[in-house]
N, C-alpha and C positions, 0 to 999 in steps of 0.2 A: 404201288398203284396210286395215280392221281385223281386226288380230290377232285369230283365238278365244281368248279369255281363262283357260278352263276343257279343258284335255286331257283329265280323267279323262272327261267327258261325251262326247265326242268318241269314246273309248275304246269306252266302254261301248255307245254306239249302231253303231259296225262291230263289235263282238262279239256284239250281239243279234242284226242280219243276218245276220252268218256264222251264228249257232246257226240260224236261222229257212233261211236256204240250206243247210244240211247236212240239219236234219231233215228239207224239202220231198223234197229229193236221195236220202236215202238208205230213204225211205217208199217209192219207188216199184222198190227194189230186194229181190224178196221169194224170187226162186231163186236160186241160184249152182251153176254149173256149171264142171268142169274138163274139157277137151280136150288128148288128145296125138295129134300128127299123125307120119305118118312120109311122107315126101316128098323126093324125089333123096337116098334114102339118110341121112339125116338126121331126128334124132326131135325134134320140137317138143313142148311143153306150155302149156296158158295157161288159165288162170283166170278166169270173167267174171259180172255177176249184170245180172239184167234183170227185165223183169216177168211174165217165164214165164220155164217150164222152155225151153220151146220158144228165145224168145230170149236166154237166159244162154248154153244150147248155141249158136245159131249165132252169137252175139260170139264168144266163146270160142276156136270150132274160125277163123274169120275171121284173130282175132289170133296164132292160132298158127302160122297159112302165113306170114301176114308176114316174118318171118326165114329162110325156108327157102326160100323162092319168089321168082323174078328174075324181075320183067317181068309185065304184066298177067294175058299169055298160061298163066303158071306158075299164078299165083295164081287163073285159075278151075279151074284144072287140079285144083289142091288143094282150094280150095272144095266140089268137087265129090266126093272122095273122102269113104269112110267113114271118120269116126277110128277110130282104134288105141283108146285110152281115153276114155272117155265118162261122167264121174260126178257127179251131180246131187243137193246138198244137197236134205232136204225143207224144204219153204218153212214158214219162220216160222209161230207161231201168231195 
């Protein structure tokens, strides 16, 4: 097998991907939303953006049970609850 001769080319075409993979990525994120949970005594917060408000908020309030909540049972439990904080960037122009 031969050797690529040339790295810098090599370089430059996984850094033109990755820029081509982040813009795709991050186009389709136009809300951002923060959630704080309080659950078994315990305040959660989490941060998330999607492509509505609607799904920034429920990633968000999602990821914020995660640490607070034991077991599947817990976590629809919190799912389920109203967040405590609920605050939603306007989306991008």
């Amino acid at each position: 097998m031969k050797r690529f001769r040339n790295p810098i080319i090599t370089i430059l075409l996984i850094a033109g991907l990755a820029a081509i993979f982040w813009k795709k990525t991050m186009a389709a994120q136009v809300a951002t939303c923060e959630v704080c949970v309080v659950f078994n005594g315990q305040r959660q917060c989490s941060r998330a953006s999607g492509e509505s408000e609607k799904e920034a908020a429920r990633t968000a309030h999602s990821t914020a049970c995660g640490p607070v909540a034991n077991g599947m049972n817990e976590k629809i439990a919190c799912d389920s609850r109203q967040p405590d904080v609920l605050r939603c960037d306007p989306p991008a122009p």
